[in-house]
N, C-alpha and C positions, 0 to 999 in steps of 0.2 A: 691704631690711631694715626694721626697723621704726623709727622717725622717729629722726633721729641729731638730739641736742637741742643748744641754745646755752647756750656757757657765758657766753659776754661778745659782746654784739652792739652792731651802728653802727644809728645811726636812718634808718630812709629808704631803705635802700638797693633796687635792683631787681634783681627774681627772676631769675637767671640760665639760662640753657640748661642750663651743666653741672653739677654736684651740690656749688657751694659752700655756704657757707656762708646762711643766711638775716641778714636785718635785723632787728635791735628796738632795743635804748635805745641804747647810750652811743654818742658821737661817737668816732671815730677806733678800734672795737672792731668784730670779725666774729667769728662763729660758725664752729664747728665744722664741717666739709664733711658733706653728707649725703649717701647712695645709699640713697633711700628711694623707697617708690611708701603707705607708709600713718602715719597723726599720728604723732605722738613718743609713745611707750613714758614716757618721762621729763617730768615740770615743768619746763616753763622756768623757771629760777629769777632773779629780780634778782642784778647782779653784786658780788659780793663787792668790795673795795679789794684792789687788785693790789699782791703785796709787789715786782712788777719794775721799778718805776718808783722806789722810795725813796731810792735815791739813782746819780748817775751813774756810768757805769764809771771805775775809776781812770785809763783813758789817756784819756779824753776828749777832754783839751786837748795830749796831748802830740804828736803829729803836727803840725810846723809847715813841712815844707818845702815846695815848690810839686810839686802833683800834674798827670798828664798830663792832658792835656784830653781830656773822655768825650763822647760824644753825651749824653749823662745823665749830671749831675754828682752828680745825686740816690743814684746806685748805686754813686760811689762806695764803696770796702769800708771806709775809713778813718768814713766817716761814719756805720757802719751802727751806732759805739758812739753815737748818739744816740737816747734812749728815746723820743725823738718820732717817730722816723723807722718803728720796725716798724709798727705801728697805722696810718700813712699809706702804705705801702708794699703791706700787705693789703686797704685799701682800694681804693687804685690797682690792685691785680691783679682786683678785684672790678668795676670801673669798665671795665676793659678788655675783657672778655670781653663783661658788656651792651652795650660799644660795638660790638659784633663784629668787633674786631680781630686775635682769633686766640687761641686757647690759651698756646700758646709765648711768646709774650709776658707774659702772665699768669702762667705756673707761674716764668718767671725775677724777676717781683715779688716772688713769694710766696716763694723761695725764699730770696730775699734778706731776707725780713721774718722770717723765721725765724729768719737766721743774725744779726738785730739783738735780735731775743728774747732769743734765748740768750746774746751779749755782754749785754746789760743786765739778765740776771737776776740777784737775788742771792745769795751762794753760800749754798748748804747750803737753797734756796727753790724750790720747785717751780714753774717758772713754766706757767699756765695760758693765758698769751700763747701760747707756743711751744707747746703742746699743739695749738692752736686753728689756728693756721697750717701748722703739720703735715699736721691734716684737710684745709687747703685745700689745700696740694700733693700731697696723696696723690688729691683727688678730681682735681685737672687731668688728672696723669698716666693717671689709670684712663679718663678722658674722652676722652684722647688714646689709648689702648688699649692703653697702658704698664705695665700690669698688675704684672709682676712687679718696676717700680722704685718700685711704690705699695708694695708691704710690706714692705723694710725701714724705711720713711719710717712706717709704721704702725705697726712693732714699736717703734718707740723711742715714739713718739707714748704706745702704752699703758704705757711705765714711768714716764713723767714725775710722773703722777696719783699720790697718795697719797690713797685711799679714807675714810681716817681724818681727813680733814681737815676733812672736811664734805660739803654734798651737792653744790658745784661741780667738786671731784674726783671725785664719786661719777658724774657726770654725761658729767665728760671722759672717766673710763675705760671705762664703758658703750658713750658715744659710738665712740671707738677701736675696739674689741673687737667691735662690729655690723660698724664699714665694715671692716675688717682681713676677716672671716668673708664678709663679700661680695664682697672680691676674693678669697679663696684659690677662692671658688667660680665666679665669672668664671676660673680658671686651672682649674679642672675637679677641684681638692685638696678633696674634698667632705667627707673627714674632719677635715682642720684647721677648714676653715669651720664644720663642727659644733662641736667644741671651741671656737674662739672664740665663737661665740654663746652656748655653753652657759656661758663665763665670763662675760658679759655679764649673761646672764638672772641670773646669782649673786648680782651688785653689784647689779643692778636693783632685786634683792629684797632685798637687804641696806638699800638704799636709802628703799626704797618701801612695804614687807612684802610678802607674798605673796598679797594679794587687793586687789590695788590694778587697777583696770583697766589702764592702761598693762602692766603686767604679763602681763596676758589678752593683748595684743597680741604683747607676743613671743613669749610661752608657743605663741601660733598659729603664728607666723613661725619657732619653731624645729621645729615640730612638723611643716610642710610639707619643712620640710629635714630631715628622717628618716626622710617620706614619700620623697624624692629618691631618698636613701638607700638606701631598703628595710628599716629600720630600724623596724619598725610597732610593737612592744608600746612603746618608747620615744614614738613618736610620739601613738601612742593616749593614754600617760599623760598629755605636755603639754595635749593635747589635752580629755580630761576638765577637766584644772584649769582653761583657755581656759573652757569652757563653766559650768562653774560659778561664776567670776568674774563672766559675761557676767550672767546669772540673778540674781545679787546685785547688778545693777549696771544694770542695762537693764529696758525692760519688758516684760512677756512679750509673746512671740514678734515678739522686734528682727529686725534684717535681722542685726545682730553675733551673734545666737544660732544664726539660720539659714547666717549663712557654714559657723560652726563644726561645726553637724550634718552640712552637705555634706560638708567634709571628715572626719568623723566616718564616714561612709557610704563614703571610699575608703579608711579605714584597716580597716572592717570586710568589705568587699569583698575586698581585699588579703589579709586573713586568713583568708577563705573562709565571713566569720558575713555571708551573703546574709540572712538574714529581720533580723537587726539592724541592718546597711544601708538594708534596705527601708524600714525603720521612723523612722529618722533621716531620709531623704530625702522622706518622706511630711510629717513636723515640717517639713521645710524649707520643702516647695512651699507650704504651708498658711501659711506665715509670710510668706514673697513674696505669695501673693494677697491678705495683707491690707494689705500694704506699696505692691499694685499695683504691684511687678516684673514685668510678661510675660515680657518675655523670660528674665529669672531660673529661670519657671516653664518656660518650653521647655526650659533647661537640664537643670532639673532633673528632666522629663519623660523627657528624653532617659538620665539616668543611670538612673532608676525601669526604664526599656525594658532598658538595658545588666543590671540584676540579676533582669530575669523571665526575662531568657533565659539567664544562667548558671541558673535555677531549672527552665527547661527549659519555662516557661511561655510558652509563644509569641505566642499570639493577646493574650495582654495586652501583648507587649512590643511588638507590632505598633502596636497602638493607642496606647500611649506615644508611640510614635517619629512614628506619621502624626498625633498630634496636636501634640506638635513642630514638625514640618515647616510647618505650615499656620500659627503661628503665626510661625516665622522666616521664612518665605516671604515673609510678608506685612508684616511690620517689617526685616526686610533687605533684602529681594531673592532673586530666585533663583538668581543667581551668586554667593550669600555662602560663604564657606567653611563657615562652622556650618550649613547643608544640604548641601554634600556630606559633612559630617561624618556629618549624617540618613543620605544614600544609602548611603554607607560601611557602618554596625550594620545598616541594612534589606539590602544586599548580603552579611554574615558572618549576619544569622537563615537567609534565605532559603538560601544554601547548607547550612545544617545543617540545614535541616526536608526536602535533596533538590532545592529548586527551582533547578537552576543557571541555568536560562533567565533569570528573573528576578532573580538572583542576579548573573548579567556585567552585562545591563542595567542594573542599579544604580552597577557598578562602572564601567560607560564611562560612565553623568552624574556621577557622581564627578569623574572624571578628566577630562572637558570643562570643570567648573569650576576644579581644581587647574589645567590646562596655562594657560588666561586668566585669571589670578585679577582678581577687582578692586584697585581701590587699596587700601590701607592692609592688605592680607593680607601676614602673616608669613611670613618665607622659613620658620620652624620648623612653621606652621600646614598649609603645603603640605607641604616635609617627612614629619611625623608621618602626614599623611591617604595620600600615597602608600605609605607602609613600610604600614601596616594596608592598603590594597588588595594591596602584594604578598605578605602573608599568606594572602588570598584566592585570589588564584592558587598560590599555593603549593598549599595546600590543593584545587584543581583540577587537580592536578599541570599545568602548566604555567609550571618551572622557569625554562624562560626569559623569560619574560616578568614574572615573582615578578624576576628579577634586573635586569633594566633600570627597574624603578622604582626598588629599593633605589638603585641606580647613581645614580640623579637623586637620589635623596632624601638622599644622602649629599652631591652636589656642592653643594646649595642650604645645606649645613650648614657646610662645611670653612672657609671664614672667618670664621664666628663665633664668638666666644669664650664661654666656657664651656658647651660643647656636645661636648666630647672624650666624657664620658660616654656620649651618644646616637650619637655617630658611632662609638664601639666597639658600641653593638648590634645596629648596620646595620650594622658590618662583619663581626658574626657570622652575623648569620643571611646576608651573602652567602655566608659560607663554607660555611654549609648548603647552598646552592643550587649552591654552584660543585662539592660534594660527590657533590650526585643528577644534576649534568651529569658525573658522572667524569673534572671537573679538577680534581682532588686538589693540585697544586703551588699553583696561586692558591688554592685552599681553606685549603691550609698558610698562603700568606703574610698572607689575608684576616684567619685566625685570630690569624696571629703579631701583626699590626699590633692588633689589639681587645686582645687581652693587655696590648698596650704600654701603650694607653694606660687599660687597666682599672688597672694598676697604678701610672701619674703619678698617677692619680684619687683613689688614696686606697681602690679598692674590690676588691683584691688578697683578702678575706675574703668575700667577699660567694656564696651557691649560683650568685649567676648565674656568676660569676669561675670557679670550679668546673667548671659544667658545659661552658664556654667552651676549658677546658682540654682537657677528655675529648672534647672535638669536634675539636680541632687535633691529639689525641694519636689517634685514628682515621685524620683525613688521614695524619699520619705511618705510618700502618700501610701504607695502601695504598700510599703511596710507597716503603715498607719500609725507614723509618727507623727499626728496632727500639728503639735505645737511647733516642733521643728521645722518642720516646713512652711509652718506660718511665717519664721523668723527668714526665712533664707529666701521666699517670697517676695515680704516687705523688703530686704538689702537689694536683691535684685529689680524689684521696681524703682527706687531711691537712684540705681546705677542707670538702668535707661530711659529713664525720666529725663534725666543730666545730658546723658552722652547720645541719644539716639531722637530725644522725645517724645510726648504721646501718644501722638497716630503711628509710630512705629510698629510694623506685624509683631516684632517680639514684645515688644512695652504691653503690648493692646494682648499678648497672650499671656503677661503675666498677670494684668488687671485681672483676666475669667480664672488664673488658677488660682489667686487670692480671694478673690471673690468667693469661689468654691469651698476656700480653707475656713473662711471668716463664718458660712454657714453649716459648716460641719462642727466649728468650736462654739456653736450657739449667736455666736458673732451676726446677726441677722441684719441689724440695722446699719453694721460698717459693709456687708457687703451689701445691701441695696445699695450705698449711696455708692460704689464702686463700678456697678452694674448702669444705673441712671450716667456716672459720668461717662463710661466705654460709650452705652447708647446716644448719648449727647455727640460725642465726638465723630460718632458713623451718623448720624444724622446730620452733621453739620460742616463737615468737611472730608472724610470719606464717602460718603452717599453710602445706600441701603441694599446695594445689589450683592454684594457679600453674603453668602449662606451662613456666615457665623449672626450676623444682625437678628434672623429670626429665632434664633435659640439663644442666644443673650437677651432678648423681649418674652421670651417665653420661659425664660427663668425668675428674670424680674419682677413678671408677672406673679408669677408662683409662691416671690419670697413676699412681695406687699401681701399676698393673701394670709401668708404665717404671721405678719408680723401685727397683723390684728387680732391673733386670738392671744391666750395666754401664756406668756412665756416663760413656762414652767416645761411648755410642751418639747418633748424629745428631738432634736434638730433632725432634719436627713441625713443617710446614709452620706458619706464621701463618694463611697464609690460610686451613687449611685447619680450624682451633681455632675461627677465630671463623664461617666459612662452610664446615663442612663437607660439605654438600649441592651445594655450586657450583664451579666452578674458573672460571665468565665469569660477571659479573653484569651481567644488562641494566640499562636505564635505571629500566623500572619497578620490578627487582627492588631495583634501587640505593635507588630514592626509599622504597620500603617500609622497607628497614634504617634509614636517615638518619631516615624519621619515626616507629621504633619505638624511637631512645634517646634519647626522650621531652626535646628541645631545646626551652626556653623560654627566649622574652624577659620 
């Protein structure tokens, strides 16, 4: 997230491993915890005179009887009403962790300086002690991988702040509402984590005004989390204000103007404006080469390559990608991951210009550097590069082989935390593959489990969500779990209705497998009227030249004729609605269906 800033800090102190607080002035004073990787969005500001110290708690002195003896008398609970004690308690949890004595030790300091806070605050006074100690127990926890005991510990943290108070509350509650939105998304809740960020950038601006650079920072940092998302005209918009901020604030062609183009160039990619992409990532390179970024420039060569070939322009993306290569080759090495990332896009050109020879060859240097990776390569880095080779094979139809990387590419993912997102889109597309191998029950449970956790995620709305359905609600067909795929149909049409609309290719291919469902379940007259409305719509604004129009007219045909005799009469076969030409379907016939309803990651 973008820099979690200090409301009250100690002098001196050293940088810790895990994401406490930082050092600046006051003695016996720490900052807010941070889970940051870029500056503070917000000004430090000098600290205010703390109203929690003004006077001591009324039982201060009344405890007089003899207490048990503690290995640390310090932690005693009776002593924590002393206002001296929080302040050195937070530092001693600070002191611990640089000593490298262990987390748990440290989170039981902090916890304890907390609970002295809040005895010595004054009533009716917001203390911004207790806010600050909060941050640091909630970063231990997240440190320690405790994730979901960091947010309640965060929720309260952001009521304490009162915004109106000035800009040290302005600061706390900023602060809070960043790290709070960076755990909900370490737990894979990618929609709360937006909502909290987006209450943040609020105050920020509230704070700050709205062209304040710190502000450009978050504006990016929420804008990449929308990207996550799949959320792009949102994203786009933070994303403009990022760059115009940048413009007014930097000189031309910064490295911070060029970030923003980059990401500008995947939010236009994403939406399918390739020459406005193109043109943004051309800004970019040209800003690196005068900054003397290379490697930046392979980067971003590399991406220039990725949009000549969705443009279908080959021989430039070629030369994009091998000028790339030569460049990282020679500044990493040739067992970096960012070249087999190279061989990867030269392995998906060269299959789609026909070259398969050169196309496997790509993918097995790939895969020699993924299986040995160097040090410092990322379980997510290998990961990602395998799922994109077993697209590859996919697309070679060799299903099996597309499924044992996914298989890897998922195990190198399963204990990392917030990754539930990615590890449901590798369990969809294995459901795809387990689909064109005609194991339909692991296909079912592949899909059921993506579902599950498309839905912890927060991304229950999303076309991918969707079309994830109409894939599991297929397995069910074959398995001839009629009713259930009736249900996961209807959610799935209700989702891109919403998010895609009705002439959408996937919307318009769930109407015909519902349709199908509704007269396999005797359902006759809900799928006529499903059938008339698909026809209505290619009749009326898709035109009729579509090969699906005459078998959608010659189905509907078919059911108006059922639906006059008596219906009592035995419905049609399923199979026989959605494959009427076949009663066995081979492997390759399988793989053709599975990749004509048009499944995207």
């Amino acid at each position: 997230m973008p820099g979690l800033v200090s409301v009250k800090t100690p002098p001196g102190s050293a940088r810790l491993q895990i994401s406490v607080p930082e050092a600046q002035a006051q003695p016996q004073r720490s900052d807010p915890a941070a889970i940051s990787k870029t500056p503070s969005p917000l000004a430090k500001k000098p600290p205010s005179p703390s109203a929690s110290r003004s006077r001591p708690s009324p039982n201060r002195f009344k405890s007089k009887s003899p207490q048990p003896e503690s290995p640390n008398p310090i932690l005693a609970d009776a002593s924590l009403d002393n206002p001296d004690l929080g302040p050195f308690l937070l530092k001693l949890a600070r002191d611990t962790i640089a000593s490298g004595e262990g987390p748990n030790k440290a989170l039981d300091y902090a916890v304890r300086a907390a609970k002295s806070f809040e005895r010595c605050a004054v009533d009716g006074e917001p203390s911004l002690d207790l806010v600050m100690s909060l941050h640091v127990v909630a970063a231990i926890y997240c440190s320690l991988g405790r994730f979901e005991e960091a947010v309640p510990v965060l929720d309260r943290a952001i009521r304490v702040p009162e915004v109106g108070r000035g800009a040290d509350h302005a600061l706390a509650a900023f602060s809070g509402h960043m790290q709070l939105g960076d755990t909900y998304s370490m737990l894979g809740q990618v929609d709360r984590s937006i909502e909290c960020y987006e209450e943040g950038l609020k105050i920020q601006i509230e704070a700050l005004g709205d062209t304040d650079p710190r502000v450009g920072e978050t504006c990016r940092y929420l804008a990449e989390a929308h990207v996550q998302a799949m959320q792009f005209e949102r994203a786009e918009e933070l994303c403009k204000k990022t760059l115009e901020i940048h413009r007014a604030h930097s000189e031309p062609a910064s490295l911070e103007e060029a970030a923003d183009r980059r990401l500008m160039a995947l939010i236009c990619e994403a939406k399918g404006d390739y020459e406005a992409a193109l043109e943004h990532l051309v800004l970019a390179s040209m800003a690196m080469i005068a900054n003397g970024q290379e490697n930046e420039v392979a980067a971003i060569d590399v991406s220039i390559g990725n949009i000549y070939m969705s443009l279908c322009r080959f021989d430039e993306a070629v030369f994009s990608y091998q000028k790339a290569l030569t460049v990282l080759k020679s500044s990493r090495g040739d067992n970096h991951p960012s070249v087999a990332s190279i061989f990867v896009r030269l392995a998906d050109l060269y299959h789609k210009t026909g070259k398969l020879r050169e196309s496997k060859s790509y993918c097995e240097n790939a895969l020699r550097i993924y299986v040995k990776p160097v040090p410092g390569t990322t379980a997510e880095e290998i990961s990602g590069g395998l799922t994109e080779i077993s697209a590859i094979y996919e697309s070679m139809d060799e299903p099996e082989e597309a499924l044992k990387l996914l298989q890897k590419a998922m195990s190198l993912l399963e204990d990392k935390p917030g990754q539930q997102s990615t590890i449901a889109g590798i369990e969809a597309r294995m459901g795809v593959m387990y689909c064109m191998l005609g194991r339909y029950e692991e296909a079912r449970s592949s899909f059921g489990s993506a579902i599950a956790k498309l839905r912890a995620s927060g991304e229950k709305k999303s076309p991918f969500f969707g079309v994830v359905l109409n894939q599991m609600g297929l397995a069910c067909v074959q398995l001839f779990k009629i009713d259930e795929a009736g249900e996961l149909f209807e959610e799935a049409r209700r989702i891109l209705e919403q998010e895609c609309g009705p002439c959408h290719q996937d919307t318009l291919g769930v109407y015909s497998n519902l349709a199908a469902t509704y007269d396999a379940m005797g359902r006759v007259e809900d799928a006529i009227e499903i059938l008339e409305y698909v026809l209505k719509l290619r009749e009326e604004k898709l035109g009729i030249a579509n090969p699906d129009f005459e078998d959608e007219k010659r189905r509907l045909s078919e059911l108006l004729k059922e639906a006059g005799r008596k219906r009592d009469k035995k419905a049609k076969s399923l199979e026989n609605l959605i494959d009427p030409n076949s009663k066995k379907t081979t492997k390759k016939e399988g793989t053709r269906r599975w990749a004509s309803l048009g499944f995207r990651l």
